[in-house]
Backbone bond lengths (Angstrom), bond angles and torsions (degrees), N, CA, C in turn:
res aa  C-N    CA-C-N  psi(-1)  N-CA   C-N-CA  omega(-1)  CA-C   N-CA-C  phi
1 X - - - 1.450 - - 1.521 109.53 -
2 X 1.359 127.32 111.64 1.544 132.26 -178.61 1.588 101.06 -69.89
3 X 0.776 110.73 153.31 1.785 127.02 -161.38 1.815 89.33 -89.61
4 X 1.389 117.82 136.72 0.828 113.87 163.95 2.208 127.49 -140.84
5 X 0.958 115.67 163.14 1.501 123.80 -163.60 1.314 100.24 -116.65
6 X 1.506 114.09 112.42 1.750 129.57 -148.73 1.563 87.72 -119.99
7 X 1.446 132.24 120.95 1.779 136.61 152.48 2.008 92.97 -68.70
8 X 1.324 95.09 102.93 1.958 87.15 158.48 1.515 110.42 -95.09
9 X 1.263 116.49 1.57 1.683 115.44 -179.23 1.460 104.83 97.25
10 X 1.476 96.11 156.09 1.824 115.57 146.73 2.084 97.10 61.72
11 X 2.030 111.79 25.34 1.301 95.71 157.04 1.624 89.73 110.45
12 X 1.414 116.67 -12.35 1.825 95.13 -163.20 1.899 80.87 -129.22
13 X 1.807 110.49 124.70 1.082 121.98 142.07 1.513 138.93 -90.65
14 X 1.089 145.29 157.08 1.948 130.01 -177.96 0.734 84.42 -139.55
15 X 1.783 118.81 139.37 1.385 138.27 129.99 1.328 115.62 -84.12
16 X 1.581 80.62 124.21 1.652 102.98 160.27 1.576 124.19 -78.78
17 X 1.126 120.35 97.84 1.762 116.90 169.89 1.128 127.84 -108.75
18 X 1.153 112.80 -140.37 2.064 114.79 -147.48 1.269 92.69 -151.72
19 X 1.620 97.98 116.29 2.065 110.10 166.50 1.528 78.87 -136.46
20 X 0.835 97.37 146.22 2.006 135.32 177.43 1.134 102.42 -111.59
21 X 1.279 127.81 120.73 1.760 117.93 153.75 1.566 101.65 -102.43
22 X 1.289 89.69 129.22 1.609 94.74 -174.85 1.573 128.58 113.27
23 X 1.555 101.68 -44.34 1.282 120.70 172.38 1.435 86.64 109.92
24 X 1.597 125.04 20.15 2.070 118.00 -161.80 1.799 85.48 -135.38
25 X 1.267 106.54 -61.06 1.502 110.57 -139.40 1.610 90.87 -88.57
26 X 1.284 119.71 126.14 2.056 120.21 -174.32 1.662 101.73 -104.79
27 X 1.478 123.22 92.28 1.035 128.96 -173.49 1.405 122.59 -87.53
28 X 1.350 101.51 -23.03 1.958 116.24 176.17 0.819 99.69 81.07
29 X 1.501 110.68 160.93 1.720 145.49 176.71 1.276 101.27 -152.44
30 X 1.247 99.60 -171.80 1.667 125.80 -167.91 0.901 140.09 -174.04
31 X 1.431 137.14 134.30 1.867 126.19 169.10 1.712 83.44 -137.55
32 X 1.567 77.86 -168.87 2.089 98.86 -148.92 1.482 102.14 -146.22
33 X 1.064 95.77 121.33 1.857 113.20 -178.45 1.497 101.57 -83.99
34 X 1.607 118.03 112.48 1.962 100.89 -166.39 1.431 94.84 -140.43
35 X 1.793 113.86 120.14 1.158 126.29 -165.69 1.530 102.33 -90.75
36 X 1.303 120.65 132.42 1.565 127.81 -164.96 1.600 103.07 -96.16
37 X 1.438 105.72 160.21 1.424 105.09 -169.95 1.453 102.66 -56.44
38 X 1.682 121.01 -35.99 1.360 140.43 -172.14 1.972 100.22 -35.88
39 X 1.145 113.82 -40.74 1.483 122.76 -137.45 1.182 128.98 106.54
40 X 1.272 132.09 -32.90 1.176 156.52 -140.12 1.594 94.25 -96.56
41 X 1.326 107.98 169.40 2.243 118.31 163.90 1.035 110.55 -136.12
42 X 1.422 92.53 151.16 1.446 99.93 172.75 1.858 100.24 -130.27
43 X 1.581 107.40 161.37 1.681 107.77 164.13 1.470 113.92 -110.97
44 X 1.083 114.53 127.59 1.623 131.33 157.98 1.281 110.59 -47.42
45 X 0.798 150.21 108.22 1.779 142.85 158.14 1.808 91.29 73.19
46 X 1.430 95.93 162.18 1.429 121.45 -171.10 1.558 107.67 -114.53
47 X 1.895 120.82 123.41 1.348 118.18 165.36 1.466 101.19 -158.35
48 X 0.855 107.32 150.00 1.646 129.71 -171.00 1.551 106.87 -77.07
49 X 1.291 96.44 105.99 1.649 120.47 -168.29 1.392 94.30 -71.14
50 X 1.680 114.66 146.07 1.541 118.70 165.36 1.600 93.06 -92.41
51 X 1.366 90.50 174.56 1.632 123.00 -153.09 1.744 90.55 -51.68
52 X 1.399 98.61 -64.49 1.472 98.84 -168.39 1.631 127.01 -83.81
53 X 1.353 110.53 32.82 1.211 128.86 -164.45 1.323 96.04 -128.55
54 X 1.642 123.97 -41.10 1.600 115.06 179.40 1.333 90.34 -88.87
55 X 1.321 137.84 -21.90 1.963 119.99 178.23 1.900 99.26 -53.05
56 X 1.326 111.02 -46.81 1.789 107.42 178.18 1.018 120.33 -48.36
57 X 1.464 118.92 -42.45 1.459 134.45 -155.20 1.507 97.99 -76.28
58 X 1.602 106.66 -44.55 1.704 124.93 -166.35 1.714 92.13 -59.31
59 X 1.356 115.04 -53.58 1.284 125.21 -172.49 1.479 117.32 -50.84
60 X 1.299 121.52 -47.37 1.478 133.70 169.25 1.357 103.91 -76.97
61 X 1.066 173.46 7.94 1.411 153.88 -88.78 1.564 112.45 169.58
62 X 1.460 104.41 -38.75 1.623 125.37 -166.79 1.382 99.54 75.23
63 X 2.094 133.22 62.32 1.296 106.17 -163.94 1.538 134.62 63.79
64 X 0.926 122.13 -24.84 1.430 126.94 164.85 1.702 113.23 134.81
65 X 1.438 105.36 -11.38 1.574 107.46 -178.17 1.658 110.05 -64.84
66 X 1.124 141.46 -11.70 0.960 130.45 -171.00 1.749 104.05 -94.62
67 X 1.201 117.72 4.21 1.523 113.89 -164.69 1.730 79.76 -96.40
68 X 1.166 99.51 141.12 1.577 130.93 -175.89 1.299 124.77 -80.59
69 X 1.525 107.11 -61.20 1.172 134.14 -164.17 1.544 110.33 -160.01
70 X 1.018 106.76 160.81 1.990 132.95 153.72 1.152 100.78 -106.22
71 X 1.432 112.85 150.80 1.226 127.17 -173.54 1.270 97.55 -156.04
72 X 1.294 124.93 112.15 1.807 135.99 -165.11 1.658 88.03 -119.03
73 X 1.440 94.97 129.10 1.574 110.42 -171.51 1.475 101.88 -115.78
74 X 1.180 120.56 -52.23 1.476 120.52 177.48 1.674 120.26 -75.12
75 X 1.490 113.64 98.64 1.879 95.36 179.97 1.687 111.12 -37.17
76 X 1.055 111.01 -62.28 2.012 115.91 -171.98 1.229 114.05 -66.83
77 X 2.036 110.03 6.39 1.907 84.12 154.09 1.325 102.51 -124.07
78 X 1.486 104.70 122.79 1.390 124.56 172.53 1.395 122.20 -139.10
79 X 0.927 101.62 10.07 1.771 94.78 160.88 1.626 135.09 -55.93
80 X 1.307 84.42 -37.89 1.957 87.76 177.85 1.521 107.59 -101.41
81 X 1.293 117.46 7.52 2.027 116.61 169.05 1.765 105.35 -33.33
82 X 1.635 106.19 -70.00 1.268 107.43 -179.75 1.843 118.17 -23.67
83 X 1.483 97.56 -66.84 1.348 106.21 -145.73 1.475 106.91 -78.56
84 X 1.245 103.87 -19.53 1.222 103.88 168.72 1.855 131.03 -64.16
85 X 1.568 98.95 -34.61 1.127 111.35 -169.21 1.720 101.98 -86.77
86 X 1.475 127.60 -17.91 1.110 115.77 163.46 1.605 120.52 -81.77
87 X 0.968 107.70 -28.87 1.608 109.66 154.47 1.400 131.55 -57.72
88 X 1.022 121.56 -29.22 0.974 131.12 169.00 1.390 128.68 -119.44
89 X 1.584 130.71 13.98 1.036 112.28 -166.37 1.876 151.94 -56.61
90 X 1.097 111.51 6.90 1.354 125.07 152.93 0.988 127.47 -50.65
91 X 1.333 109.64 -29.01 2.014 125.61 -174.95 1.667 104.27 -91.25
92 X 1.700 89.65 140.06 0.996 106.03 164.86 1.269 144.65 -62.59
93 X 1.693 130.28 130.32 1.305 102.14 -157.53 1.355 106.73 -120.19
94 X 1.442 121.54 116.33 1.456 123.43 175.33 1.452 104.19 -106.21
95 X 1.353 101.74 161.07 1.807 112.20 -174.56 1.596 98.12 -178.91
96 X 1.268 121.73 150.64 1.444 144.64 -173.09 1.837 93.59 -70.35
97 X 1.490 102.28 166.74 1.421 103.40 -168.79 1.691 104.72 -88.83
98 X 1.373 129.88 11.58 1.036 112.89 152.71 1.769 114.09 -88.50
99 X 1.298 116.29 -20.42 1.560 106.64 169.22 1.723 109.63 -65.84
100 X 1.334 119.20 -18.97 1.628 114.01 176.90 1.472 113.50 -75.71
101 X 1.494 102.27 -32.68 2.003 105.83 -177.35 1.401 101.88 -77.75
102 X 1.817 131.51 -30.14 0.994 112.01 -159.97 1.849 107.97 -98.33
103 X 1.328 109.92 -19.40 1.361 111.02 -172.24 1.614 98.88 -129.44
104 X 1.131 117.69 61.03 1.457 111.14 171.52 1.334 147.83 -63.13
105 X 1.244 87.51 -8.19 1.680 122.88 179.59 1.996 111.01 -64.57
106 X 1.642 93.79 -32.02 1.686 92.76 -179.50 1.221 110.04 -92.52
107 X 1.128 99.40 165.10 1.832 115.92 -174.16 1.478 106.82 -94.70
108 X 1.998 108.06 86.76 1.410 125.13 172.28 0.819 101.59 -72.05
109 X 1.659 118.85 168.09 1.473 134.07 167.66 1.354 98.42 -97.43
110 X 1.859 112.88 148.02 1.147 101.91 175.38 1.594 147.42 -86.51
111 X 1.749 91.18 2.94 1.735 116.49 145.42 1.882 110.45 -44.36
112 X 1.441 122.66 133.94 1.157 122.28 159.55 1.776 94.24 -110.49
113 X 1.109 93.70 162.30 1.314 144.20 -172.20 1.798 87.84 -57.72
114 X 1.195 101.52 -87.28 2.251 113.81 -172.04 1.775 96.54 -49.16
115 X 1.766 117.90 -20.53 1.560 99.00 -175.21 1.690 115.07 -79.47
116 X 1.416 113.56 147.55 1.144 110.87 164.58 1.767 136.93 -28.44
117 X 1.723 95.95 -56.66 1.259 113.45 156.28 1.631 127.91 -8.52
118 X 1.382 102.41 -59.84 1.254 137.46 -176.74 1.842 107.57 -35.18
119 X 2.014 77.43 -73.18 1.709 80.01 -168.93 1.647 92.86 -83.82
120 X 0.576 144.01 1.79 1.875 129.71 -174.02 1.803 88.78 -89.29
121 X 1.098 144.74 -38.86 1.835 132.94 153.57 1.377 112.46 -33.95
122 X 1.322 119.21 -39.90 1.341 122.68 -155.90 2.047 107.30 -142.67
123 X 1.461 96.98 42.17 1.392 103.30 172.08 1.535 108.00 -96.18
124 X 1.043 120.20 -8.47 1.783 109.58 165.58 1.229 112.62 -77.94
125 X 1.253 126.11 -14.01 1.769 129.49 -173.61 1.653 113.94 -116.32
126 X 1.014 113.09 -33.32 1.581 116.71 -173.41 1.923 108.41 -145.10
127 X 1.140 117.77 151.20 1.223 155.69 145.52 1.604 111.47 -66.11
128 X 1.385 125.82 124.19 1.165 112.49 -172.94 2.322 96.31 -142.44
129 X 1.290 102.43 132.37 1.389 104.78 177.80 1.526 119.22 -118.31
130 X 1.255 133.41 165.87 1.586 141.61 -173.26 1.452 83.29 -133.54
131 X 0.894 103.42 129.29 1.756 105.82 161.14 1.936 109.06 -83.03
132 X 1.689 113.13 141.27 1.217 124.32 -170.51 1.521 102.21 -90.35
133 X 1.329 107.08 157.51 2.014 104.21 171.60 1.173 135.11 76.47
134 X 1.715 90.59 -12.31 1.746 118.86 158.24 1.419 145.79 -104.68
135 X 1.106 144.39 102.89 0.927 128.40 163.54 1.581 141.05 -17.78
136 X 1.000 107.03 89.22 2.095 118.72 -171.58 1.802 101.90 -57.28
137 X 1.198 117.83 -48.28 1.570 122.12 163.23 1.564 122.60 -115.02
138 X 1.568 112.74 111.71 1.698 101.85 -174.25 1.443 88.40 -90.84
139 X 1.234 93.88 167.69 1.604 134.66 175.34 1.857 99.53 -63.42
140 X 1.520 96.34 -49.52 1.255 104.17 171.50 1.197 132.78 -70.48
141 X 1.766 141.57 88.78 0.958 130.70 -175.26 1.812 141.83 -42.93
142 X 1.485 100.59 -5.72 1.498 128.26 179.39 1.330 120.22 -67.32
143 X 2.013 92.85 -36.68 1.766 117.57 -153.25 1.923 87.84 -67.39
144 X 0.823 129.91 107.81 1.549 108.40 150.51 2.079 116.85 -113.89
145 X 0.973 83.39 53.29 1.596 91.94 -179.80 1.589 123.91 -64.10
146 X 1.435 83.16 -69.51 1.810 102.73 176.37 1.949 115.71 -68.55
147 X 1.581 109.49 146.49 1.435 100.57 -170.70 1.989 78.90 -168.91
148 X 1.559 106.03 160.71 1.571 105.20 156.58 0.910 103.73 -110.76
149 X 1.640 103.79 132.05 1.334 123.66 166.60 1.632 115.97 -90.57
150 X 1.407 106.45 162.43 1.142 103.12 -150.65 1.889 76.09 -142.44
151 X 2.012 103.03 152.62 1.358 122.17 -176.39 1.825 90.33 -127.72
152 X 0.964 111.93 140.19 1.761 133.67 -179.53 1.436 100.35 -112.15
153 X 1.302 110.34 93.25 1.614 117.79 -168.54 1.425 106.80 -54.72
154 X 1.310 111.87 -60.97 2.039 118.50 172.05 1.141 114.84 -36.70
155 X 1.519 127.25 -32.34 1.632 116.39 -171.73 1.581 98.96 -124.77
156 X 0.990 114.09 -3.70 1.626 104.02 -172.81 1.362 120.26 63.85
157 X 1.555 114.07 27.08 1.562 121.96 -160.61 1.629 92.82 -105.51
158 X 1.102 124.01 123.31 1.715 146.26 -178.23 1.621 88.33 -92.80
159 X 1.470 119.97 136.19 1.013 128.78 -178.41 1.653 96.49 -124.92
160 X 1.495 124.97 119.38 1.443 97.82 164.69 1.600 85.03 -145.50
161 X 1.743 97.07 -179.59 1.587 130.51 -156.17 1.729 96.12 -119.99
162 X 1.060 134.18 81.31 1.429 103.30 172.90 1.357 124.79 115.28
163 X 1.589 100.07 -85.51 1.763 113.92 -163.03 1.363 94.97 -42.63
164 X 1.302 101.82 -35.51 1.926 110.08 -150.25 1.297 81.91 -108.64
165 X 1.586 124.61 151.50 1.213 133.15 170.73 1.593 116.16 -143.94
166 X 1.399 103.92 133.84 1.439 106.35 -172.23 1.904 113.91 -142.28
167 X 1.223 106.22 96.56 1.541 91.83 -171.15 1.760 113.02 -108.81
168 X 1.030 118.14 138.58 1.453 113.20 159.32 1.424 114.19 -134.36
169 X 1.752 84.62 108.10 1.986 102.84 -178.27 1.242 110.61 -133.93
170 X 1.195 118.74 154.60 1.827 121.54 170.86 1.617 110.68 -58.26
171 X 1.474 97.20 -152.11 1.734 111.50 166.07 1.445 105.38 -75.05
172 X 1.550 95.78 142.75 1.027 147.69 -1.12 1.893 108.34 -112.73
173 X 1.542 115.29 11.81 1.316 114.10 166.84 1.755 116.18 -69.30
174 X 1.235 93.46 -12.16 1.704 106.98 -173.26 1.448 96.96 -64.65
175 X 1.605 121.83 -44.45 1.332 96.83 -170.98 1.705 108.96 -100.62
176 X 1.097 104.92 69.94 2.180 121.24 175.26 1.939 83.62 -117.47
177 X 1.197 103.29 128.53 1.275 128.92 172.24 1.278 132.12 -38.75
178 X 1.784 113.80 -14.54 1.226 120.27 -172.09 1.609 90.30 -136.12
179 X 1.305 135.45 37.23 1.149 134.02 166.01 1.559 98.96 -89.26
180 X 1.303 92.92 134.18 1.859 101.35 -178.81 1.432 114.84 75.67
181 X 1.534 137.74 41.31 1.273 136.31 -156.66 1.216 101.15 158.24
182 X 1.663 104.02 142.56 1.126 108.33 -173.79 1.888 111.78 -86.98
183 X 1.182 134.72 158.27 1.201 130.87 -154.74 1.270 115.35 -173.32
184 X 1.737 102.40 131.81 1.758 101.17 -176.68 1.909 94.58 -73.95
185 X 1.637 118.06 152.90 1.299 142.23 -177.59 1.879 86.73 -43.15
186 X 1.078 109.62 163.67 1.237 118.71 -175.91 1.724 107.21 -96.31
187 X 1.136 112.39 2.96 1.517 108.48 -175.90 1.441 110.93 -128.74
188 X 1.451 107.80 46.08 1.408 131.42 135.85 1.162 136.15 -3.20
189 X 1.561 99.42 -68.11 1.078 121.81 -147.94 1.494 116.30 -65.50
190 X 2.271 94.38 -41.70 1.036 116.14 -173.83 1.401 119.46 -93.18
191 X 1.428 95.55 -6.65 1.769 91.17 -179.80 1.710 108.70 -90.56
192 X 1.547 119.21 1.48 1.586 103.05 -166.56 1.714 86.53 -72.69
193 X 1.555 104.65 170.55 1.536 112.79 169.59 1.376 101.53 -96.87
194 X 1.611 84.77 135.52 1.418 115.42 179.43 1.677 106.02 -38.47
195 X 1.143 147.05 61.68 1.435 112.50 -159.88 2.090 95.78 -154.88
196 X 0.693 100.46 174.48 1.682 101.65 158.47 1.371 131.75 -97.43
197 X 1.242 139.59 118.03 1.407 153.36 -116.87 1.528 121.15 52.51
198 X 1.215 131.07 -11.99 1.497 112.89 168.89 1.005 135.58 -55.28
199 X 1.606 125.86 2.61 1.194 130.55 179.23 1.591 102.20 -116.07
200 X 1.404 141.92 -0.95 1.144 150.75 150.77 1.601 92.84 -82.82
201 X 1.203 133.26 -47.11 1.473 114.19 -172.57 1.140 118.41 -59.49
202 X 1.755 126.55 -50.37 0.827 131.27 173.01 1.670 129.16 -49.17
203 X 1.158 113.10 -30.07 1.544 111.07 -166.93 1.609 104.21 -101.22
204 X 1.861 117.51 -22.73 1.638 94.57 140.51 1.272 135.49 -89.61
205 X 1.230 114.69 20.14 1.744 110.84 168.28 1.556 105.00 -81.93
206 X 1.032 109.09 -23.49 1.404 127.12 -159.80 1.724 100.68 -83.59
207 X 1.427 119.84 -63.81 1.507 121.80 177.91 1.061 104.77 -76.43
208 X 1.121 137.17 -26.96 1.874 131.35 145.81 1.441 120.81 -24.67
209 X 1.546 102.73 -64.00 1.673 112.51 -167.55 1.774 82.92 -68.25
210 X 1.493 137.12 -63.91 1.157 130.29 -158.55 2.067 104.42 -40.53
211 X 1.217 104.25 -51.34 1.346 107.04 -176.33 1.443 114.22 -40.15
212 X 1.838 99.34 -68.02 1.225 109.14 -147.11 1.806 104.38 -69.32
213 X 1.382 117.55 -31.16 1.372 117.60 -169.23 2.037 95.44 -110.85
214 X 1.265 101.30 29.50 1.636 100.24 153.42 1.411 127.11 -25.89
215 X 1.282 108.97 -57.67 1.450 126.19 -174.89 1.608 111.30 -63.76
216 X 1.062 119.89 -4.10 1.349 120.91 -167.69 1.640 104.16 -79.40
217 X 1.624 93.98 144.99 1.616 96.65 -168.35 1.947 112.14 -106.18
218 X 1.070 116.47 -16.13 1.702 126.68 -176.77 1.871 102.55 -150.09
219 X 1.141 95.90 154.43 1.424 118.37 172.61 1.477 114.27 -128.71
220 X 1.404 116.09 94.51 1.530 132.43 179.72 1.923 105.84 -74.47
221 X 1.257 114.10 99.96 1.613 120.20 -160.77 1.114 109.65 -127.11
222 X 1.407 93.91 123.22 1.593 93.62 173.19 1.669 121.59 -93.76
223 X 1.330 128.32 140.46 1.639 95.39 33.10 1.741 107.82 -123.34
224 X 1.163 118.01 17.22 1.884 103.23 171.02 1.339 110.07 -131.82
225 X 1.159 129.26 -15.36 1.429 101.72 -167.81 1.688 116.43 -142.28
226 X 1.650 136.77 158.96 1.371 118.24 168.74 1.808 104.43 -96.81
227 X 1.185 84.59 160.12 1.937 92.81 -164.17 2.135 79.78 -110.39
228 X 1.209 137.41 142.20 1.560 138.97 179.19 1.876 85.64 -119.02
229 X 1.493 112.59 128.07 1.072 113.50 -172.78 1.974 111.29 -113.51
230 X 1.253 85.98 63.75 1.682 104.46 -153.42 2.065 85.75 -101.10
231 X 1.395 111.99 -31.17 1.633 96.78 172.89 1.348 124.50 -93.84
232 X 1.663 113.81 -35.72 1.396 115.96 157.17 1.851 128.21 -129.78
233 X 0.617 126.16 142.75 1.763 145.29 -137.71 1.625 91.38 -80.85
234 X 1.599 111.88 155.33 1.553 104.01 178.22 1.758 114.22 -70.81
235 X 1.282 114.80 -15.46 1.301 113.98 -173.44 1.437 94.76 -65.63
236 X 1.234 129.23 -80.36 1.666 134.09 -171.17 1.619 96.54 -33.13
237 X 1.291 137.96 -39.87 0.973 112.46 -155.69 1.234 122.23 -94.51
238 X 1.682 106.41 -25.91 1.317 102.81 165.92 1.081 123.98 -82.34
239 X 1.966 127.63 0.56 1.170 127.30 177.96 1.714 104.17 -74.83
240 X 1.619 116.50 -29.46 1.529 126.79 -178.80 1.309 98.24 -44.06
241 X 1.389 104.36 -82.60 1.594 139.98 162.70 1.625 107.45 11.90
242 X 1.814 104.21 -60.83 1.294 127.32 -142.62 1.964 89.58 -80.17
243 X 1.659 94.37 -45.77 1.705 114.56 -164.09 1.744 90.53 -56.77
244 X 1.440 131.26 -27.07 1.137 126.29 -163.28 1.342 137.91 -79.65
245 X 1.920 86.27 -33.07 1.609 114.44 -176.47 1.657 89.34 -90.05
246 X 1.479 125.97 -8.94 2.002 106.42 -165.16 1.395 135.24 -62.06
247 X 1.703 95.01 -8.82 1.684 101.84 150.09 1.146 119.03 -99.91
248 X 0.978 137.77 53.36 1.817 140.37 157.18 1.487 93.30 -131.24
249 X 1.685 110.31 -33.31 1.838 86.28 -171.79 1.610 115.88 -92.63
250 X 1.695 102.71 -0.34 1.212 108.89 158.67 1.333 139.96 -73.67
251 X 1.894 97.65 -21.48 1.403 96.05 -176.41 1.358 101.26 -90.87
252 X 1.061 129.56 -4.85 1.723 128.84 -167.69 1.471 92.18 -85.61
253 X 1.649 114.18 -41.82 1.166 96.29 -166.56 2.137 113.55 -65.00
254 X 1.373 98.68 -38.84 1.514 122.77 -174.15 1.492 87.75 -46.37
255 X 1.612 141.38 -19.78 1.646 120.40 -149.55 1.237 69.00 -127.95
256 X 0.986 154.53 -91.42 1.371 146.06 -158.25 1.610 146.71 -59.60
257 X 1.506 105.40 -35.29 1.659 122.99 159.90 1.394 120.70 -81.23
């Protein structure tokens, strides 16, 4: 899959990129070039731009001085933290507190990502959510469920890592259950907290976010594809979504309530 540099309008670009599991299977990733009312940019998540993908960026950017910040939304994607921050180093670098344990070496801000803090810097430009009932860092390095998602008020473009899953691939990823449909991450199961109510927490954080960012027009998802929610509305979809997971949040509830 050639990496590509997407205009979604109204200030918000996405790159589409390339994660392999395996070094076989090309599942995609992504970060997001997002122009602030300020003038100024910022990036959504961190990935190592090809040649002719940072010449665009340089082009919108003034060279790169206008990029602000990094803003790492998913703890478990950190592979491109580095490269980003030498590319850019002027920008600010925020990331969740597992990007501080795992790469300590860069110069974080001491805002995380899951704190409030976070979005109240950046409440004139984005909407920012934690999902409830989940674990944001498992124990389990497998879990990659939990991530903050983030809403781009100017474009109505939902940026997420994970929680939300959206793929469009041929054979043989075509036949994974949430290919063509929008879909909570498949490792659900393991990220609710062990606890009693996390499975009521979870499913109103969930028709919550559907409410509150109703208005939203695309979902930029990693890791391959944007879903444009121009035929059915985010509420329906995460209520689908919700109808799908109701035996996992039943059985959590059955072991725990």
């Amino acid at each position: 899959m050639s990496d590509r540099f997407v205009d979604l309008g109204s200030g918000f670009w996405t790159v589409r990129g390339s994660f392999r599991i395996g070094g076989f299977f090309d599942v995609g990733t992504q970060c997001a070039l997002v122009r602030l009312a300020s003038g100024n940019f910022v990036f959504l998540d961190s990935y190592t731009l090809t040649d002719e993908i940072r010449a665009e960026v340089d082009s919108l950017t003034d060279g790169g001085a206008k990029v602000e910040a990094v803003i790492n939304l998913h703890p478990f994607h950190t592979l491109h933290c580095d490269w980003m921050h030498t590319a850019f180093p002027q920008a600010k670098l925020y990331g969740t507190a597992r990007h501080h344990e795992i790469l300590p070496d860069l110069p974080w801000e001491d805002v995380r990502c899951e704190q409030d803090a976070l979005a109240q810097l950046y409440a004139d430009d984005f909407a920012f959510s934690v999902p409830r009932g989940v674990t944001l860092v498992s124990d389990d390095d497998s879990v990659h469920f939990s991530s903050v998602l983030a809403l781009h008020r100017a474009s109505g473009t939902v940026h997420v890592d994970d929680t939300f899953v959206y793929l469009r691939k041929g054979f043989p990823l075509s036949l994974l259950p949430f290919t063509g449909r929008l879909g909570f991450h498949p490792t659900l199961a393991k990220a609710l907290e062990p606890r009693a109510g996390a499975a009521d927490q979870f499913r109103e954080w969930a028709i919550r976010l559907g409410v509150d960012w109703a208005d939203a027009k695309r979902i930029a998802a990693a890791h391959n594809a944007v879903l444009p929610l121009d035929r059915k509305p985010l509420p329906d979809l995460i209520g689908e979504a919700l109808g799908r997971v109701k035996p996992v949040l039943d059985a959590h509830r059955a072991e725990y309530d």
